[in-house]
N, C-alpha and C positions, 0 to 999 in steps of 0.2 A: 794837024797834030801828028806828030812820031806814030810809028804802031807800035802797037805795046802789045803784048800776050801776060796774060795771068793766069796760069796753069789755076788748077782748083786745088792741088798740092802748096801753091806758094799763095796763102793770104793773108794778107796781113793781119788780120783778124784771128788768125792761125795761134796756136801755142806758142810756136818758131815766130813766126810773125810778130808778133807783141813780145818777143826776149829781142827779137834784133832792133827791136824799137827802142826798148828799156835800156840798150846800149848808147844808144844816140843821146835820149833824153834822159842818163843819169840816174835813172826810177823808172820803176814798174809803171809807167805810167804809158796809155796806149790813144793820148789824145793831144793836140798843139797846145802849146803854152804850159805845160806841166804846172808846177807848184804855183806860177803866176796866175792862169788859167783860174785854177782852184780859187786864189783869191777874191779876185776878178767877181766870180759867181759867187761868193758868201760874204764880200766886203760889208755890208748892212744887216750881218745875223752876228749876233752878241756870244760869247760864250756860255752853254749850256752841257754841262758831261749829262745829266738825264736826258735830253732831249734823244731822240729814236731816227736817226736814218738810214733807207734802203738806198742802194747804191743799184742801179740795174743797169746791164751790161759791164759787169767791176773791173772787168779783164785779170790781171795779174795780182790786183787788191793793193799798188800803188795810191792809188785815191783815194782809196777808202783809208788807208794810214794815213793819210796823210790829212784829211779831215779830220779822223781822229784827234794827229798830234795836236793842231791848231783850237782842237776846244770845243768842236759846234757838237758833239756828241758821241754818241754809240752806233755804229754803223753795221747792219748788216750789207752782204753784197752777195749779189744773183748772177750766174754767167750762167749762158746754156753749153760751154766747153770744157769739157770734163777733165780734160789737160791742165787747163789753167784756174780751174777752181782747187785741185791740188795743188799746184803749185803757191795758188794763194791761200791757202789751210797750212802749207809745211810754212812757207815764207812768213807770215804775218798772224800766228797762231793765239793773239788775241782777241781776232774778230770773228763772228762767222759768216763764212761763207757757204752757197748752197748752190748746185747743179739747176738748174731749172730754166723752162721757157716763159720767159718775160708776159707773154702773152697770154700764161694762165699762172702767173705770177700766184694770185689773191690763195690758189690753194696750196704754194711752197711754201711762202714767206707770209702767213694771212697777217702777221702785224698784231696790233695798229701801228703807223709811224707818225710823226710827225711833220716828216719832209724827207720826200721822195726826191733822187734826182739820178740825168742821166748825163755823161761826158762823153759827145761822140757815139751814141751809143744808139739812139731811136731811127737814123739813119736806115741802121742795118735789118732794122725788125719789118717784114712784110705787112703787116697789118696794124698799121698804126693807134690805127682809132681802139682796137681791142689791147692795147697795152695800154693806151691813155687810160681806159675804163679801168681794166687790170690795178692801175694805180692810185685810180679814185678810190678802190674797194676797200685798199688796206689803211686809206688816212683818213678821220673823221673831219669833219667840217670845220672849216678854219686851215687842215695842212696844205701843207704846201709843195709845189711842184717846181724846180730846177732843170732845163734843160741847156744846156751847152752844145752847139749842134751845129754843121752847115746846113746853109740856104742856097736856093738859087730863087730865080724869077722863072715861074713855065713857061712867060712869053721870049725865055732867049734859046735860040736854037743853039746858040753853043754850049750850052749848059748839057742837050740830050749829046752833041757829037762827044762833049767830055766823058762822059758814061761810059758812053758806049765804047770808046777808045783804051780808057782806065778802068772800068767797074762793069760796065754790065746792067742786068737786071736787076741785081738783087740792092744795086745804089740805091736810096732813095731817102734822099735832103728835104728839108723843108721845102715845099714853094712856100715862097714870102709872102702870095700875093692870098694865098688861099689855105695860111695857119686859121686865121678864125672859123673857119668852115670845119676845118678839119677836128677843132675843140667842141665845137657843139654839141653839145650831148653827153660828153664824156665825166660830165661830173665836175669840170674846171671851169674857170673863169680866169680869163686870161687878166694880167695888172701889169704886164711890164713885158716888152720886146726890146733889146736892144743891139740896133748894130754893131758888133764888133767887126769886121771886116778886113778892115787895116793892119787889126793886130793877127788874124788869123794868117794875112800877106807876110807880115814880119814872121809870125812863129813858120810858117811853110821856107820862106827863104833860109831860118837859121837849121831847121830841119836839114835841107840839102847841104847845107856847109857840115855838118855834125857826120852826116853819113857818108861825104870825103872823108872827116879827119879822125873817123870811127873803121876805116875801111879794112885795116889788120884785124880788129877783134871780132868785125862782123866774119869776114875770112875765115878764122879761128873756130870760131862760133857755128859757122853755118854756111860759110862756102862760098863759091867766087857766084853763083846763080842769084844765091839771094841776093846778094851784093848788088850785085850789078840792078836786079829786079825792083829795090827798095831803090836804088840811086833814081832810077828809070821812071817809077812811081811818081815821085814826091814831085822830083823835075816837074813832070806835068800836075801834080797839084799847086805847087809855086807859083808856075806860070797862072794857072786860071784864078788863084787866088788874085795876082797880081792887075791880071786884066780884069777883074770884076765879074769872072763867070761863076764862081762861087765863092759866095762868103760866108759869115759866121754870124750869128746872134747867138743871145742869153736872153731866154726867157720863162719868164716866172707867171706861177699860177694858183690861186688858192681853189681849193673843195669845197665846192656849192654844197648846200644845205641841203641833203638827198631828199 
């Protein structure tokens, strides 16, 4: 693989980071597949303006409008980045959004919700199991859990050189082989995993075409560094996508009867 450096200044995950993305993908949105994505993961939930969703990890509040407009509810959204929870308070000032750490989520947002979800988002959180729990706390029995997310396999050794080439430590994807382990205990019951994979390959290749033909406003925006950094990026997510070193699922979970 390329070497790639990722300053702790340039992440994507960054403020800066998720507006040069929001460039690419047309919306405040800081995950592949933007609006399709979103469908994608709520095509079997009916329209409901009462029903109650927490959005964790919301980024820019992209998705959270955007479930909004489509019907499935009332959304709060949680970002631990105090940049971009502003930006999504001034941007989007019919929802709310709140500063907070996912992983003691239950005393920002105590809820209750109906249906928790995250886009992209569980990856980045270091202690998984304690956000799962987190999530259990705020939805009574019966809600439900949404994740949208990469996978990899921990038996592929190019899964850890991707990391470690691209992301580092703080990556951290599903293993595929070891979701049910990792749910136990946390309040959920897992009802549905499914591969999307192919379409994550599709959304990463049309990523790289966007961030060519985006390349003035990112300039504009944020400079010939980022540029080049996000072109750099993605490149290498494309490719791994394309080889099968990481993929994508959607999966769904209800709230065991505490």
């Amino acid at each position: 693989m390329t070497a790639f450096a990722q300053p702790e200044s340039m992440r994507m995950n960054s403020a800066q980071g998720k507006q040069v993305l929001s460039v690419v993908r047309g919306g405040d949105f800081a995950h592949p597949g933007e609006v399709e994505a979103i469908k994608m993961v709520f095509a079997d939930l009916g329209s409901n303006p009462q029903r109650k969703l927490l959005d964790v990890g919301c980024g820019l509040g992209g998705t959270a409008e955007e479930v909004s407009k489509l019907g499935f509810g009332v959304v709060t959204g949680l970002d631990n980045d105090r940049p971009t929870i502003e930006y999504a308070l001034t941007t989007y000032p019919r929802h709310s959004f709140v500063c907070g750490d996912a992983s003691d989520l239950s005393t920002t947002v105590p809820g209750p919700f109906d249906l928790v979800y995250m886009f992209n988002a569980l990856y980045t959180m270091p202690d998984q199991r304690k956000v799962l729990t987190q999530c259990a706390a705020v939805c009574p029995a019966g809600g439900e859990l949404r994740i949208f997310d990469y996978f990899i396999r921990s038996t592929d050794d190019r899964a850890r050189i991707f990391a470690e080439t691209y992301e580092g430590s703080r990556w951290q994807p599903l293993a595929i082989d070891q979701v049910q382990a990792l749910f136990a205990g946390t309040g959920w019951q897992i009802v549905e995993m499914r591969d999307i994979s192919t379409d994550y390959a599709r959304w990463y290749k049309a990523l790289v075409a966007g961030i060519e033909s985006c390349k003035d406003q990112i300039l504009a925006m944020a400079g010939q560094q980022w540029f080049e950094h996000a072109l750099t990026k993605y490149r290498g997510y494309a490719k791994a996508a394309e080889d099968g070193v990481v993929g994508g699922l959607v999966l769904r979970a209800t709230r065991e009867v505490p």
